[in-house]
TORKOL-4160 file (C-alpha; in steps of 0.2 Angstrom, whole numbers, padded with zeros to 4 digits, m for minus):
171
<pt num="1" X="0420" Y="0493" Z="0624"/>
<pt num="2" X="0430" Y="0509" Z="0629"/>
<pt num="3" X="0435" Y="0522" Z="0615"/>
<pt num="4" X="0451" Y="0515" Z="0621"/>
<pt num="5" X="0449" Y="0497" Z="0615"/>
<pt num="6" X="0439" Y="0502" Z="0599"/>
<pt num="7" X="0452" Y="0513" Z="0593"/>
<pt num="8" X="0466" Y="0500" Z="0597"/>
<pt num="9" X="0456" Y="0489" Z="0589"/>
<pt num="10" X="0454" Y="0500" Z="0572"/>
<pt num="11" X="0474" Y="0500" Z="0575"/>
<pt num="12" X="0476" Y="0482" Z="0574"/>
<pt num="13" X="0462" Y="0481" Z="0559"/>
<pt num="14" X="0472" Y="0496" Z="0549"/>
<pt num="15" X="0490" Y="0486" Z="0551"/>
<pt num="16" X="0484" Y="0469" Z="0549"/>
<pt num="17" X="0477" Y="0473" Z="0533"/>
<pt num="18" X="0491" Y="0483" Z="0528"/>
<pt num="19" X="0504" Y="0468" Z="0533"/>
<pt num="20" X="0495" Y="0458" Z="0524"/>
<pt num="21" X="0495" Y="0467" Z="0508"/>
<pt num="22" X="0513" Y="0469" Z="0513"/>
<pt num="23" X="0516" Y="0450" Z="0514"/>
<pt num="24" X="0506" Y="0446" Z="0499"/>
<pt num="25" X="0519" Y="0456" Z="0489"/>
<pt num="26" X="0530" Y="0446" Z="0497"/>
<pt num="27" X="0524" Y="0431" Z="0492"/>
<pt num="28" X="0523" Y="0437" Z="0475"/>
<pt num="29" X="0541" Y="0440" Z="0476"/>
<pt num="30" X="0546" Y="0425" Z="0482"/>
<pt num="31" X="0538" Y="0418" Z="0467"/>
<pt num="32" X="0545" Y="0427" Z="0453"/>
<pt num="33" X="0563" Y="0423" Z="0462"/>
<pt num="34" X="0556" Y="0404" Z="0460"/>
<pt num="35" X="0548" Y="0405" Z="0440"/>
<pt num="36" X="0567" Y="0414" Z="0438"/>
<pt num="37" X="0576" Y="0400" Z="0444"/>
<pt num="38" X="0565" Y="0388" Z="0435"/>
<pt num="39" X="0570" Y="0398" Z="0419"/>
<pt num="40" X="0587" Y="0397" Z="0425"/>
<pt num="41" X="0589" Y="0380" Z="0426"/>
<pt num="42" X="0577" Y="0373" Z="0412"/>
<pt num="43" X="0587" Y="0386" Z="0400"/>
<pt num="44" X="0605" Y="0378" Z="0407"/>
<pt num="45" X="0597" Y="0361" Z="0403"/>
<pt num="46" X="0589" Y="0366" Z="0387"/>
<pt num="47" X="0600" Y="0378" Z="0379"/>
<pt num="48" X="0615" Y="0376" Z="0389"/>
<pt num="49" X="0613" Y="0392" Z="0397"/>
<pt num="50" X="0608" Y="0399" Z="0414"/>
<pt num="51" X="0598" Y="0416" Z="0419"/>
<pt num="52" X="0614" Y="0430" Z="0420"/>
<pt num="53" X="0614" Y="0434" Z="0439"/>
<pt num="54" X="0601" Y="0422" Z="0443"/>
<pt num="55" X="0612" Y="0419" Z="0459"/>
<pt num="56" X="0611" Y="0436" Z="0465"/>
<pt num="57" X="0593" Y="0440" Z="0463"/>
<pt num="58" X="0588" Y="0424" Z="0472"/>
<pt num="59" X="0598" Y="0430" Z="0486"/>
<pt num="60" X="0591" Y="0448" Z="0484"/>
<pt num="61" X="0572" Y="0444" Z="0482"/>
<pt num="62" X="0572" Y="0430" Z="0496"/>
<pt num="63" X="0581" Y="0441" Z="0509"/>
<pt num="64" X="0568" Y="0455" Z="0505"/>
<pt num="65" X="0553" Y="0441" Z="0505"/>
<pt num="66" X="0558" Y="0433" Z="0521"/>
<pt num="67" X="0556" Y="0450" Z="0530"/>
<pt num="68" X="0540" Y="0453" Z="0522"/>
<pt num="69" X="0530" Y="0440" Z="0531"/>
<pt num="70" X="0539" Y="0447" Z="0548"/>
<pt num="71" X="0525" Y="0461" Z="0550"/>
<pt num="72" X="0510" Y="0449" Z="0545"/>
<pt num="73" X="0518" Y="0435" Z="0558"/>
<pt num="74" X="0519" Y="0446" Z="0573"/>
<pt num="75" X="0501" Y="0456" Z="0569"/>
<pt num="76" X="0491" Y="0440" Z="0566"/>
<pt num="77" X="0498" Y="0429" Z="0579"/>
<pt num="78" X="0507" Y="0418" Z="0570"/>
<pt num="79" X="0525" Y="0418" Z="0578"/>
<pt num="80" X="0533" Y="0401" Z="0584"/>
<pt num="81" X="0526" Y="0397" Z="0601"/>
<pt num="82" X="0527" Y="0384" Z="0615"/>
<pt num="83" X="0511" Y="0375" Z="0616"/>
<pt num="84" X="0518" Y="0361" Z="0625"/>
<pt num="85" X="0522" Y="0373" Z="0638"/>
<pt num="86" X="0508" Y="0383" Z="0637"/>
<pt num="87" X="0492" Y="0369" Z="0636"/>
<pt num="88" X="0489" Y="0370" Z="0654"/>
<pt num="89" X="0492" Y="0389" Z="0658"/>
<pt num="90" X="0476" Y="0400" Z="0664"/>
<pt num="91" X="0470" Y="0412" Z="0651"/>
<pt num="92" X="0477" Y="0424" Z="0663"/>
<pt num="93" X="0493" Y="0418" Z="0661"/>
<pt num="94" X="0492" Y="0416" Z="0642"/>
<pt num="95" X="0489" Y="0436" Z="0642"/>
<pt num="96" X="0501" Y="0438" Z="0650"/>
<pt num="97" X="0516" Y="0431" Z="0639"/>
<pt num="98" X="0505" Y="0437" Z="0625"/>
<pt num="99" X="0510" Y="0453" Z="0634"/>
<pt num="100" X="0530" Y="0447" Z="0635"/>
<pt num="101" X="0530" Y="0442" Z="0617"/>
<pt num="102" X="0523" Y="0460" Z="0611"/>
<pt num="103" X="0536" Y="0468" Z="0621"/>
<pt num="104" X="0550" Y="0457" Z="0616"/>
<pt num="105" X="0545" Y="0458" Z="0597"/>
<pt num="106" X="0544" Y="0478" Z="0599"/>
<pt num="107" X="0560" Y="0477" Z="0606"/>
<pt num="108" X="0567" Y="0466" Z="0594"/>
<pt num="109" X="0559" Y="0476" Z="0579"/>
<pt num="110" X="0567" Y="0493" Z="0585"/>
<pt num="111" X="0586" Y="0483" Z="0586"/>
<pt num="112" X="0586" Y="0476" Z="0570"/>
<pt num="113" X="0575" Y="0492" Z="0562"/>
<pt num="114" X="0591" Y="0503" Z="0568"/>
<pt num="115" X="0605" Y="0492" Z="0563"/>
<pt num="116" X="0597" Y="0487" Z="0545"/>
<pt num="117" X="0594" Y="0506" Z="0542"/>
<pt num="118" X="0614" Y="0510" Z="0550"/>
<pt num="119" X="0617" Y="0495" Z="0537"/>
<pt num="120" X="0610" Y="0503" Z="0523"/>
<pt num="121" X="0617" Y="0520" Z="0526"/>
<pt num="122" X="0635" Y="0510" Z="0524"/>
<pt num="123" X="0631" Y="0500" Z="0507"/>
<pt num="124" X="0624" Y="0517" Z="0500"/>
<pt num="125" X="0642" Y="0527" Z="0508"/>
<pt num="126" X="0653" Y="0513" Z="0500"/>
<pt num="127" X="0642" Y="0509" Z="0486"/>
<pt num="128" X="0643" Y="0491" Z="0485"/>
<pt num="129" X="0633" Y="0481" Z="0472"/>
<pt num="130" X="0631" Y="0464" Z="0469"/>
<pt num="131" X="0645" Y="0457" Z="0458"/>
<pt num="132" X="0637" Y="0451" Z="0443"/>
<pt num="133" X="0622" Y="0463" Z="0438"/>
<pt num="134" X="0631" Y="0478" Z="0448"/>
<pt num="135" X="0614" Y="0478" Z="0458"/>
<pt num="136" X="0616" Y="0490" Z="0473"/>
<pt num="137" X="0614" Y="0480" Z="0490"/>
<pt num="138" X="0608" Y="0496" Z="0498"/>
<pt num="139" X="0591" Y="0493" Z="0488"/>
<pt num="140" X="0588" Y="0475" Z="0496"/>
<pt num="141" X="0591" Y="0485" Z="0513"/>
<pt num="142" X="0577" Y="0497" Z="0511"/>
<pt num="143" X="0566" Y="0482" Z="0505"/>
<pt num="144" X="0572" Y="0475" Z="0520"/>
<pt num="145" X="0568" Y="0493" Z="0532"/>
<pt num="146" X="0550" Y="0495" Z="0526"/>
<pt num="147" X="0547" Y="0478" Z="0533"/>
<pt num="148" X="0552" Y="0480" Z="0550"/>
<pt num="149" X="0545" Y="0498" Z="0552"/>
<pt num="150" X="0530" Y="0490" Z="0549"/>
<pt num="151" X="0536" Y="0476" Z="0561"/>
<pt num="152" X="0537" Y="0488" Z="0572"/>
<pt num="153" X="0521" Y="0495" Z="0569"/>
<pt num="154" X="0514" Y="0477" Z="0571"/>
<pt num="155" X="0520" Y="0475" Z="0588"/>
<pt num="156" X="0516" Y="0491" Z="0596"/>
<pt num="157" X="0497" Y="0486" Z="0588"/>
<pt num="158" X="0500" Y="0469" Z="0596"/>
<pt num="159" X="0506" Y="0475" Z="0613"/>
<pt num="160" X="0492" Y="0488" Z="0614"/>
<pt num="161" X="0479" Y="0473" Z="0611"/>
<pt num="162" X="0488" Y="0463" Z="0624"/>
<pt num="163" X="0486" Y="0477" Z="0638"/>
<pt num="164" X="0469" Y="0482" Z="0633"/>
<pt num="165" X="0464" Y="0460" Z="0636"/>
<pt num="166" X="0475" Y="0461" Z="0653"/>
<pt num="167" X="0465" Y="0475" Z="0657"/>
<pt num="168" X="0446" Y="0465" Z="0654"/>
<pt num="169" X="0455" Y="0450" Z="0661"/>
<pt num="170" X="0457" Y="0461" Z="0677"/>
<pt num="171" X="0441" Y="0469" Z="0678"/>
């Protein structure tokens, strides 16, 4: 193994770790917007009265969950793919839209890191809250941020693993 390869490899050890860490938390907060909207509707159904705002931190903590598991997804090799079109393919050619997908999801990762931190940057200037609880949107962006800067960091982990096997699958 090269000092190459073992250090990329220490790379993608390091970042899946982290992502997973990272998607754990938001696992965790998917589950307390769930146990909150149980509350919610078992208090309307029992007391005639729902969890203030229940509407808004659902929308909040899912939005900031969902992008949590981005990192974790890409890192892991746990994306959507095409099986069906892939059964048959050499393992050449799997590396090599192992390869595409890295680059697409690096990509990807840098456009929507960009425009969620040009987003934040306008709900903090404007200072626009959520209606009810007067919750700053600007503080589901960054949640959102430090997701995809690690989905960056994911990919380029990813796309460094998938040249270093196009490499070995050449030599």
């Amino acid at each position: 193994m090269s000092a190459a390869h073992a250090s990329g490899t220490r790379l993608h050890g390091l970042v899946l770790r982290i992502s997973t860490a990272w998607a754990i938390l938001g696992g965790l907060v998917l589950l307390a917007v769930a146990l909150m909207n149980v509350a919610s509707v078992l208090g309307f159904a029992i007391l005639n009265r729902s969890f203030v705002g229940d509407f808004e931190m659902t929308e909040v903590g899912v939005a900031i969950a969902a992008f949590a598991f981005l990192p974790y997804c890409q890192i892991a090799d746990l994306n959507v793919t095409a099986d069906i079109f892939t059964a048959r393919a050499s393992r050449f050619w799997l590396s090599v839209f192992s390869l595409l997908g890295a680059i697409i999801a690096l990509g990807f990762g840098l456009l929507l890191t960009w425009r969620m931190y040009a987003g934040m940057i306008d709900q903090k200037t404007y200072d626009a809250t959520t209606a009810t609880l007067q919750i700053p949107l600007w503080l589901a962006y960054a949640g959102c941020l430090v997701s995809l800067v690690l989905l960056v960091v994911a990919s380029a982990a990813s796309l460094i693993e998938a040249v270093h096997a196009m490499s070995r699958k050449r030599t």
